[in-house]
KOLLUM-958467 format. One line per 5 residues: number of its first residue (from 1); for each residue z, y, x of C-alpha. Coordinates in steps of 0.1 Angstrom, whole numbers, plus 5000, padded with zeros to 4 digits. Layout:
KOLLUM-958467
NUM = Z,Y,X  ...
//
This chain:
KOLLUM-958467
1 = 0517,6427,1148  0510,6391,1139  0490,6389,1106  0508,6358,1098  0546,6365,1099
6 = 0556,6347,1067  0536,6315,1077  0555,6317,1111  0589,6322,1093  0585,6296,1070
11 = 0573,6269,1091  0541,6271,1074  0515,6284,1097  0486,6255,1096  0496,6240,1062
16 = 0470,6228,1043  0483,6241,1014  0481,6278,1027  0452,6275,1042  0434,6264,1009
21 = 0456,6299,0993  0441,6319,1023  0407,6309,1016  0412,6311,0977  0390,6303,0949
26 = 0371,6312,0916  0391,6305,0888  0389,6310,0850  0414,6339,0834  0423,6336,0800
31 = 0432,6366,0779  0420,6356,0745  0397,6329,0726  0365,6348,0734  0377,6369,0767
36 = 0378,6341,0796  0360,6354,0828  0354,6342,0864  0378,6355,0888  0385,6355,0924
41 = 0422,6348,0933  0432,6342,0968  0462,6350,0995  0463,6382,1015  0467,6377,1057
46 = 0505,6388,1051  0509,6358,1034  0529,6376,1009  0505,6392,0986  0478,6379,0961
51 = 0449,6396,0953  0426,6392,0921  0396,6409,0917  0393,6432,0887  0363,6444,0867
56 = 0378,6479,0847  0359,6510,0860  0392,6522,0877  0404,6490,0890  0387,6471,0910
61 = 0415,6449,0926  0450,6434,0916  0476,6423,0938  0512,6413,0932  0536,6396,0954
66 = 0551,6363,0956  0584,6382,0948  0568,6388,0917  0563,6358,0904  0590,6336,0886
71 = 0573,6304,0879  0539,6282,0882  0537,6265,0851  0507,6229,0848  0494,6229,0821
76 = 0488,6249,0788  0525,6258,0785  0518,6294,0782  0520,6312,0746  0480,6321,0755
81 = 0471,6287,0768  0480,6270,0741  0470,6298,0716  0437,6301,0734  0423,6266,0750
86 = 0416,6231,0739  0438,6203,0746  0411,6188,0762  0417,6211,0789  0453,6205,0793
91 = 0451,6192,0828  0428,6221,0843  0455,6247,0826  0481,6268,0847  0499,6299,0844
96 = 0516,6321,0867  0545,6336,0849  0560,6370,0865  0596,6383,0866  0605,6408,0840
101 = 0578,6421,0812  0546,6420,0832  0519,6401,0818  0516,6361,0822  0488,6354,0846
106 = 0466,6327,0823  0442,6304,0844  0421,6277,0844  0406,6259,0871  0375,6238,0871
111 = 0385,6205,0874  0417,6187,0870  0420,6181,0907  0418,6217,0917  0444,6227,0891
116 = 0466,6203,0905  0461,6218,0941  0467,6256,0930  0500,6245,0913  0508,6224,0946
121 = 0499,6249,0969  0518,6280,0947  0546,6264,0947  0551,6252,0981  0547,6285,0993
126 = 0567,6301,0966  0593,6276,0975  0595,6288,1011  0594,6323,1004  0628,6317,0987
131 = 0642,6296,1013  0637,6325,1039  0672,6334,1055  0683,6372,1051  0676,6381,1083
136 = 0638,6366,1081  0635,6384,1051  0641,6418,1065  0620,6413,1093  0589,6402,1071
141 = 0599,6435,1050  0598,6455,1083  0566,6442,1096  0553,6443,1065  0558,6481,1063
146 = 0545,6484,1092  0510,6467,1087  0506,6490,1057  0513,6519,1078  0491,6511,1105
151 = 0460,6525,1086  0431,6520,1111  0445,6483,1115  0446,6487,1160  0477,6467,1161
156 = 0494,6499,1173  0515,6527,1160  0509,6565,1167  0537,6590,1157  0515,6599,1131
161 = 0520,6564,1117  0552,6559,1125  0567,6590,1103  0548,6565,1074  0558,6535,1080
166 = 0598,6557,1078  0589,6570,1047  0579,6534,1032  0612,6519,1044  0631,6548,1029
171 = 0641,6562,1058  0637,6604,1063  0637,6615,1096  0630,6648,1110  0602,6653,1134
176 = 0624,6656,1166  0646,6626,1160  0610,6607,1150  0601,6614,1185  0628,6611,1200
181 = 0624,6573,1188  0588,6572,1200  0593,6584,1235  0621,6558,1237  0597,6532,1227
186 = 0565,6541,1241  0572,6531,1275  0534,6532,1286  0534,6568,1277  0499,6559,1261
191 = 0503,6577,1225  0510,6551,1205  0534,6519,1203  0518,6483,1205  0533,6443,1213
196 = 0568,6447,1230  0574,6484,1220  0570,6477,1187  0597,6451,1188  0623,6476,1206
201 = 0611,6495,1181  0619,6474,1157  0655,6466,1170  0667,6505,1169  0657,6505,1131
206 = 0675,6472,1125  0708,6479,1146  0742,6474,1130  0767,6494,1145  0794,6482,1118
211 = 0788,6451,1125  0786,6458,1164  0820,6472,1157  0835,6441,1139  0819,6415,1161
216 = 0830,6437,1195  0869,6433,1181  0866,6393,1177  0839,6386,1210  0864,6380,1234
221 = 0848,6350,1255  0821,6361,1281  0807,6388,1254  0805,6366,1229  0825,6350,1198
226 = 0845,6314,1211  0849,6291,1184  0890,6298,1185  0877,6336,1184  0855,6330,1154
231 = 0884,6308,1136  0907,6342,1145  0881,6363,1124  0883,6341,1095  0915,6336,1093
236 = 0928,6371,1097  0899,6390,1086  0882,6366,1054  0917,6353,1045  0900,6321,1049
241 = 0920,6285,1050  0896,6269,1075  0902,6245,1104  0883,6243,1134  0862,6215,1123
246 = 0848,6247,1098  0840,6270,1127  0818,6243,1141  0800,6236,1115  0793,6274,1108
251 = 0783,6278,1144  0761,6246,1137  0747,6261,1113  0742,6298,1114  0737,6302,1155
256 = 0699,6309,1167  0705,6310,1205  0709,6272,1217  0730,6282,1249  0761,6296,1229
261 = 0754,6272,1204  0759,6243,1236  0790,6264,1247  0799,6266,1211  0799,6304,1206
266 = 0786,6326,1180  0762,6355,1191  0761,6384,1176  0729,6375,1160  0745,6347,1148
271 = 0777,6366,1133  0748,6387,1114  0731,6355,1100  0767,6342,1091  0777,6374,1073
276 = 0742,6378,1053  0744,6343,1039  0763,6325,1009  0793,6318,1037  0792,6358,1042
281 = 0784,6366,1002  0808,6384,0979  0803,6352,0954  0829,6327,0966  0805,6295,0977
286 = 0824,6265,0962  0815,6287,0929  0779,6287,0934  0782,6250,0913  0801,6234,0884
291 = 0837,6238,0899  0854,6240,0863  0869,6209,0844  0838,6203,0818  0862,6175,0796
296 = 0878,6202,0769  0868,6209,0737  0835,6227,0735  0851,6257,0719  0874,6262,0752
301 = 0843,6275,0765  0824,6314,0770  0789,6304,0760  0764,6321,0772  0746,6333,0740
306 = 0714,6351,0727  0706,6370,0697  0673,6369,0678  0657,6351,0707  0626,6352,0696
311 = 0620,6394,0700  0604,6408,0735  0612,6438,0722  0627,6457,0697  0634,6447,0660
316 = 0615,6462,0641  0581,6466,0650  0581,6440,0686  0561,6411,0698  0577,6376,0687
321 = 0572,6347,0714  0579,6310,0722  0580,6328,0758  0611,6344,0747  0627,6315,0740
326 = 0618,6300,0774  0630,6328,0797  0662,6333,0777  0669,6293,0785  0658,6293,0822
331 = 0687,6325,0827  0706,6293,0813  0714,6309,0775  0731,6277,0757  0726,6292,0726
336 = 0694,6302,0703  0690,6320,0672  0657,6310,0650  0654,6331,0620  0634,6309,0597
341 = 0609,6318,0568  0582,6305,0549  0548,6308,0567  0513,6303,0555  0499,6266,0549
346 = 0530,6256,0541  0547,6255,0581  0577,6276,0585  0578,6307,0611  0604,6326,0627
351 = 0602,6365,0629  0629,6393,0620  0626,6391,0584  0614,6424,0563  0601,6441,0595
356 = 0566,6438,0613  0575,6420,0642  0549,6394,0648  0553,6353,0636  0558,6324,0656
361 = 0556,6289,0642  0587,6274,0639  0572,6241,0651  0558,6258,0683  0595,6268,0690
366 = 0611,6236,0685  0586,6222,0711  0592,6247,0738  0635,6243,0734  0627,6206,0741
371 = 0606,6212,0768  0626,6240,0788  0663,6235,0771  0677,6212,0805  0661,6229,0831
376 = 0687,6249,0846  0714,6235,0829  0725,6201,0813  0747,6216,0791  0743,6214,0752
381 = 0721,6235,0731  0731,6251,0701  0700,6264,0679  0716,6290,0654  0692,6293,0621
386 = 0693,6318,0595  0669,6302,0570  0654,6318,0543  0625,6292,0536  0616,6272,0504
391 = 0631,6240,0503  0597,6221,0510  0596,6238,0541  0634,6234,0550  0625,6194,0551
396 = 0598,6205,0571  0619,6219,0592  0643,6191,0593  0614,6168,0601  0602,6188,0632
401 = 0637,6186,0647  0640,6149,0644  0601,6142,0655  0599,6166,0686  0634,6168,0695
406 = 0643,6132,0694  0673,6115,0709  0686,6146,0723  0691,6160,0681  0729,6155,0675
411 = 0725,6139,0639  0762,6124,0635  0794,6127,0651  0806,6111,0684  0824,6083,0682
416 = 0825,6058,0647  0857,6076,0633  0855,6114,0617  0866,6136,0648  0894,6160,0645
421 = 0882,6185,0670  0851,6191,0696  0834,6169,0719  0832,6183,0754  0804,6200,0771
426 = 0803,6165,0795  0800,6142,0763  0774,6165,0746  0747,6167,0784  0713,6168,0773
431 = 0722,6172,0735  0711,6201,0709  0734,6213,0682  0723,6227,0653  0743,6258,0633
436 = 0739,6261,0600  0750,6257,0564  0758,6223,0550  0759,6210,0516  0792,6189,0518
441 = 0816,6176,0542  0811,6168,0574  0834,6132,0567  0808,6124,0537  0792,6110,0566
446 = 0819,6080,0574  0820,6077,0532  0791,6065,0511  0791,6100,0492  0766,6115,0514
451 = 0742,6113,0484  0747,6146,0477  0721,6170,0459  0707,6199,0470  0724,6233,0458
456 = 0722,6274,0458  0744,6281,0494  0749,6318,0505  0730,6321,0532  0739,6348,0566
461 = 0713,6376,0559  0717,6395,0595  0678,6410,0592  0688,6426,0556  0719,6443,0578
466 = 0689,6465,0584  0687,6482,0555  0703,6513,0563  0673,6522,0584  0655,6529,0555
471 = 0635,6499,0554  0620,6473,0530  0651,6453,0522  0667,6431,0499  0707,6425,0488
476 = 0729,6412,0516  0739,6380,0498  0708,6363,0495  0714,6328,0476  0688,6301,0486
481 = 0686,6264,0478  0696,6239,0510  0674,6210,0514  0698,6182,0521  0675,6170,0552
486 = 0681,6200,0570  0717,6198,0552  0723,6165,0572  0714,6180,0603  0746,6205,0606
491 = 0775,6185,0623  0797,6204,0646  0786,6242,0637  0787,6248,0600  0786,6280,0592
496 = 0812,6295,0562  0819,6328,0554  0848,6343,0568  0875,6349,0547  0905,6360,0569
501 = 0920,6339,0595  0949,6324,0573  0925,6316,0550  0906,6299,0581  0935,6280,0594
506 = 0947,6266,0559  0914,6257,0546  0886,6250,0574  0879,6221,0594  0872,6227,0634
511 = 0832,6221,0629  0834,6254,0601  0826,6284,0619  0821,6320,0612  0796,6343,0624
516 = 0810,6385,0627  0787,6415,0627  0798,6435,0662  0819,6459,0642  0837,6432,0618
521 = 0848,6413,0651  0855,6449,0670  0878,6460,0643  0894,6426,0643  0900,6423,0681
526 = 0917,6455,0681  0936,6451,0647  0943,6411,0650  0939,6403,0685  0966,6376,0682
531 = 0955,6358,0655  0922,6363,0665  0930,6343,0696  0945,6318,0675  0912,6313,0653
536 = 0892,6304,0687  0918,6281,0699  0905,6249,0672  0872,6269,0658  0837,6284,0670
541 = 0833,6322,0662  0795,6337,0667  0789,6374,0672  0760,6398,0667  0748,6426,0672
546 = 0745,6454,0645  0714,6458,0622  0712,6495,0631  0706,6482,0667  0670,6484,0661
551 = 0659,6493,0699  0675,6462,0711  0704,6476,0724  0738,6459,0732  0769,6460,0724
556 = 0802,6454,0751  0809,6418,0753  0841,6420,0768  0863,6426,0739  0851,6398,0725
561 = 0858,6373,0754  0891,6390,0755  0905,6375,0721  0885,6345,0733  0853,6346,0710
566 = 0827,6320,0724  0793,6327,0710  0789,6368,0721  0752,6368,0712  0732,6394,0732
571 = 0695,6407,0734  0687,6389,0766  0651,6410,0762  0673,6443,0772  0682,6453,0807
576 = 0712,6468,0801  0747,6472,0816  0758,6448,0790  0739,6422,0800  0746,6426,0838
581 = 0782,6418,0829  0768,6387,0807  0751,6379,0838  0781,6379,0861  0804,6366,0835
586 = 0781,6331,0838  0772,6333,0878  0796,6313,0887  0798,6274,0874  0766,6261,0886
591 = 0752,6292,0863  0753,6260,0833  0762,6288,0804  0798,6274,0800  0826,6293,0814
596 = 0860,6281,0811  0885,6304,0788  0915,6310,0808  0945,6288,0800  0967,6314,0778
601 = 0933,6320,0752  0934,6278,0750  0971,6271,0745  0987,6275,0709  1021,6287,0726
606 = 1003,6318,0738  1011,6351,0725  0988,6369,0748  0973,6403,0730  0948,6423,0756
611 = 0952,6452,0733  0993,6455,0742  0999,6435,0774  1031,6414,0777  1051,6393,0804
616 = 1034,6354,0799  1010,6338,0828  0984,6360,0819  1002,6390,0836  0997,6389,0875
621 = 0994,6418,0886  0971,6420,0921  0959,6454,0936  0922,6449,0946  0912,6470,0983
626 = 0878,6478,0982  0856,6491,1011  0822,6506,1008  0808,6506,1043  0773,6505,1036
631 = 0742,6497,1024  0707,6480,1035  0674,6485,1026  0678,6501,0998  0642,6500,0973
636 = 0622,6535,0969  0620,6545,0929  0588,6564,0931  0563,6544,0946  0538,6568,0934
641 = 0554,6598,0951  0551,6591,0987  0576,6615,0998  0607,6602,0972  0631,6593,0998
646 = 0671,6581,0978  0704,6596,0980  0722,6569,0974  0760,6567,0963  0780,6534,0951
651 = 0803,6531,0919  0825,6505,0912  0835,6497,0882  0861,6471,0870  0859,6456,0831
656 = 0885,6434,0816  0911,6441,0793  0918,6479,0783  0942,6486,0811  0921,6474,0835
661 = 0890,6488,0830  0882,6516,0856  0850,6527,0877  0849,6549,0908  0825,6562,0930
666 = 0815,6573,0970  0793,6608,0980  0761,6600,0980  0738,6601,1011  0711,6623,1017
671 = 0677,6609,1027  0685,6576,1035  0679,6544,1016  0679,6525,1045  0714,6519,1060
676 = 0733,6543,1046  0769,6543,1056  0802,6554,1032  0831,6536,1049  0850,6548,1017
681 = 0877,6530,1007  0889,6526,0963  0922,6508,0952  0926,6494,0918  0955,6479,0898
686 = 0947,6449,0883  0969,6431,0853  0946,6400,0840  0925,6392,0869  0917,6361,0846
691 = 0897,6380,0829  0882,6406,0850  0845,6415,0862  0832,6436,0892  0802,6456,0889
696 = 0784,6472,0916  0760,6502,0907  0739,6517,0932  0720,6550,0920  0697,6583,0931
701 = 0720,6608,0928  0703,6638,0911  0718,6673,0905  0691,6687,0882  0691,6649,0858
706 = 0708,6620,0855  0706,6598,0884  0682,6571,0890  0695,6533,0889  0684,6514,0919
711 = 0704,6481,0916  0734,6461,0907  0753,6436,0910  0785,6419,0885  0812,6387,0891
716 = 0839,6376,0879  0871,6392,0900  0881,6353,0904  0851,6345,0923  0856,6372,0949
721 = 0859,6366,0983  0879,6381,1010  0870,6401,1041  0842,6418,1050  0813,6404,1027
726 = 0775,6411,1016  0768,6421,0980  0729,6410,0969  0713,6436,0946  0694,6432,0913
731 = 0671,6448,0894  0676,6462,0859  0665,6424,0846  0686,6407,0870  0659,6393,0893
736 = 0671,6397,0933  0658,6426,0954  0644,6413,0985  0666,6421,1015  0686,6450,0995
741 = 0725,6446,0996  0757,6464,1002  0783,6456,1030  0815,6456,1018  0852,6449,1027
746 = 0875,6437,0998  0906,6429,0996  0927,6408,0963  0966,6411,0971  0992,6401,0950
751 = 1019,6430,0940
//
């Protein structure tokens, strides 16, 4: 097996850039002010892996893959860089920042120059890591299996080592069928498998008869799929409206065999590269960017939204980081909570207030929203605040949002005449909202009567909802005095108590909104759904979480976008199933954080009610054909127990509005996490397809506990495609699993 596979398969193999990774280098890792210590970091042959040497007693090596990491930050744009290092050594400063919870890796380098190279050279092969097709990256997976499982490193495979490298890939075999498959393959009858009987080998593991199947119904020209055939395929299998002029350019683009690609064919190896890309994905292409009109009012619009932003953990007792704030904006969250108190030496700090989560300055917040808040998306901003800080350090406040944030602060209204409803996502690109209370009107800014005084305002007390945990608390309605420079600040989200939605609609302009505790806003959704509805048609409304949530759990967010409540503020810190649905409800879109409400939650004619469906345009009722065939790939839980092959089974489940909402489920497989096959078809009746979400779920079944979660994936059901189409898997977190997915056939049909 070559050691280089990856650098072959990326077009990398003599790069500069890799070569100085292979070779590696001492570096500088940073854990603290007084704990910074030499270590060796460098690629592994497999191109894949890093290792860095370790000095604990038990540990004397690290590695992690580049699957691992999420980001190469220059610079000291860590938390611990910037906590822990000079400014002076800004430019030898870099941090490798990994998916999920694990630990940032903090580095320095020794001059500038080198820095610059690690960052280069990470990147670029990060970069191509990503940009591997599906079928590249299952063959790096296999080989890579393979290498670990060839344990005296000959380049060859005994049956011994074989039965290993089955048990990595999640595959169980019994000892006959294992050699049947080695006496197949080991043509030389020497003992062991090596160079070309590796690679037969390797295709009998990687054979799809399903799609053998498929392709052998369409590949009607000389064994192999004509353009006309191909255009056959998609039309009457994918329900696709192509022309001919598509099928060429697919054929252009997916074929590897240059003969068929001359005679304009598909190969069957092309078919498979077609189906296991984002022509063959689940998530309808044209979807993967900003497809939606982006010119309506900004309360027309789901926005993606996060709830005390600034926790890692949970909310009582958890870490509190700037690094928080950065992932939950790279997952492209448009909207932030700070909760705001007076800190020592007189500069604010946000923390979850009358717990012992840890404090953050306010200041280094503000400086990491600039930095990271257009990133993935140019959408606008908005930073929620609960303030409970002295008036000295409100203007403090006020002054660090106008210094570090700049031009892209919104500090007056659009236009020179007082608006009567939102400016659009579009107008507001690259702008950041702030929510909050405000002293006066938000007109006294077109009058000369903005000279206004500060006074006592009520202020939204969400950490005292915790009280009835039993811990240090204070009354709900906690009265503070508003310093008018943060006053000023407040233009399209103030924030009023909520007094009853006819109270709302005869008194409150469109910039007043409300923010509802999760079972406020449940009770109305069920009780008022209508007028509910109504509310979000002219006017904001923010939901959160409940105080007794204090392990950062979440609450169902599809109620709430049901009555067509914008803000649903989640912790984006908790995998949950919650958040996989948050996930899928903002794939689509470019992934910007603004979805689109559908038409009848924007038009003041509706009389739509999820609750107690009627005939209007929301009704169109569509029965959705799903097929499970099956599965590829599929991770091992127990890396630890070598023997912990998966039973894997499928659920599907469908949420949306009450009717709607359903979940069903195949067998599960024994012993086989590597191309498990159901072929087992579900039906479901949908009414509002407007508003409904698939989830995939793929588990360990167990019959002793409850099963094992192994990955997932959610959509919207409007950005489904037709036909027989891949499904990519995620982690708990949401981050991809590397050559893991479901083959599925689905069809959307109208009743």
């Amino acid at each position: 097996m070559e050691a280089n596979g990856t650098a072959g398969k990326s077009g990398l193999e003599g790069d500069a850039d890799l070569q100085f990774l292979l070779i590696g280098g001492e570096l500088i890792k940073i854990r603290s002010r007084s704990w910074k210590k030499n270590r060796l970091l460098k690629l592994q042959e497999d191109c894949k892996t890093f290792w860095h040497e370790s000095h604990r007693i038990f540990k004397k090596s690290h590695t992690f893959s580049i699957d691992d990491i999420d980001s190469v930050r220059m610079g000291r744009q860590s938390e611990g860089l910037n906590k822990h290092t000079d400014p002076s050594v800004e430019d030898q400063c870099f941090s490798i920042i990994f998916k999920g919870s694990k630990r940032n890796l903090d580095l320095m380098a020794h001059t500038r120059e080198d820095a610059k190279q690690w960052v280069k050279s990470l990147n670029k092969v990060i970069s191509s890591m990503r940009n591997l097709n599906c079928q590249q990256k299952s063959e790096h997976w296999i080989i890579n299996c393979m290498r670990k499982a060839d344990k005296n490193d000959d380049k060859k495979m005994t049956l011994k080592e074989l039965k290993r490298f089955l048990r990595q890939i999640n595959v169980e075999v019994d000892d006959t069928y294992a050699e049947e498959i080695f006496k197949t393959c080991d043509k030389s009858n020497s003992g062991s498998l090596e160079g070309s009987e590796i690679k037969h080998f390797y295709g009998l593991l990687t054979q799809r008869e399903e799609i053998d199947v498929i392709y052998g119904k369409y590949a009607q020209t000389e064994g192999q799929m004509s353009a006309k055939d191909l255009l056959d395929f998609l039309l009457k299998e994918q329900r696709e409206q192509v022309s001919m002029g598509d099928v060429l350019k697919l054929i252009e683009k997916y074929e590897i065999d240059e003969t068929a690609k001359q005679k304009k064919h598909m190969s069957k190896d092309g078919f498979l590269m077609y189906l296991q890309h984002e022509d063959g994905s689940i998530l309808n292409p044209a979807h993967k960017r900003v497809y939606q009109d982006m010119s309506q009012p900004l309360n027309h619009y789901y926005i993606s939204s996060s709830h005390n932003t600034y926790l890692k953990e949970d909310q009582l007792k958890g870490p509190s980081s700037t690094e928080a704030y950065i992932k939950a904006l790279m997952k492209s969250c448009r909207c932030v909570e700070l909760d705001c108190w007076d800190g020592a030496n007189g500069e604010p700090v946000i923390y979850h207030g009358y717990t012992l989560t840890s404090k953050i300055l306010f200041r280094d917040v503000i400086k990491a929203i600039k930095e990271y808040a257009f990133k993935t998306s140019d959408y606008p901003v908005i930073l929620s605040l609960e303030n409970h800080c002295t008036v000295d350090q409100q203007r403090l406040m006020a002054h660090h949002l106008i210094s570090i944030l700049g031009d892209a602060l919104v500090v007056k209204p659009l236009g020179n005449t007082m608006p009567t409803n939102f400016p659009s996502p579009e107008e507001l690109k690259g702008k950041i909202l702030i929510k909050g209370k405000r002293l006066n009107k938000l007109d006294a800014v077109f009058t000369n009567n903005n000279t206004i005084e500060e006074e006592m305002v009520s202020e939204e007390d969400e950490a005292a909802d915790c009280k009835e945990n039993g811990q240090k608390a204070k009354p709900k309605k906690s009265k503070i005095k508003l310093a008018k420079e943060l006053s000023d600040l407040v233009i399209y989200c103030k924030s009023v108590h909520y007094s009853g939605f006819e109270h709302a609609k005869d008194n409150q302009a469109f910039y007043e909104m409300s923010s509802f505790k999760e079972s406020k806003a449940f009770n109305l959704a069920e009780t008022l759904a209508t007028a509910y509805i109504h509310h979000n048609m002219d006017k904001l409304s923010r939901i959160y979480p409940a105080g007794s949530r204090t392990d950062s759990s979440n609450y169902n967010p599809m109620p709430m976008w049901n009555v067509g409540c914008q803000i649903v503020a989640l912790n984006f810190q908790t995998p949950s199933k919650e958040m996989h649905i948050n996930q899928g409800r903002f794939l689509p879109n470019g992934f910007c954080g603004y979805i689109l409400k559908p038409e009848f939650q924007r038009s003041f004619s509706s009389t739509f009610n999820p609750n107690k469906l009627t005939d209007g345009p929301w009704l169109q009722r569509k029965v959705f054909h799903i097929m499970i065939i099956s599965a590829q790939q599929l991770p091992k839980l127990n890396k630890d127990k070598a023997k912990s092959i998966v039973d894997p089974l499928v659920r599907v489940e469908i949420h949306g509005v009450p009717t709607d909402n359903a979940s069903k489920e195949t067998h599960y497989i024994e012993n086989n996490g590597f191309n498990p096959m159901w072929n087992e078809r579900f039906q479901f009746n949908i009414q509002v397809p407007e508003l409904a979400m698939v989830r995939f779920v793929v588990e360990d079944y167990d019959s002793a506990s409850q099963n094992d979660f192994i990955g997932q994936y959610c959509l919207p059901l409007t950005s489904v495609q037709n036909g027989y189409r891949h499904v990519p898997l995620l982690t708990k977190r949401g981050d991809a699993i590397s050559s893991a997915g479901l083959f599925v056939h689905l069809m959307l049909i109208d009743v």
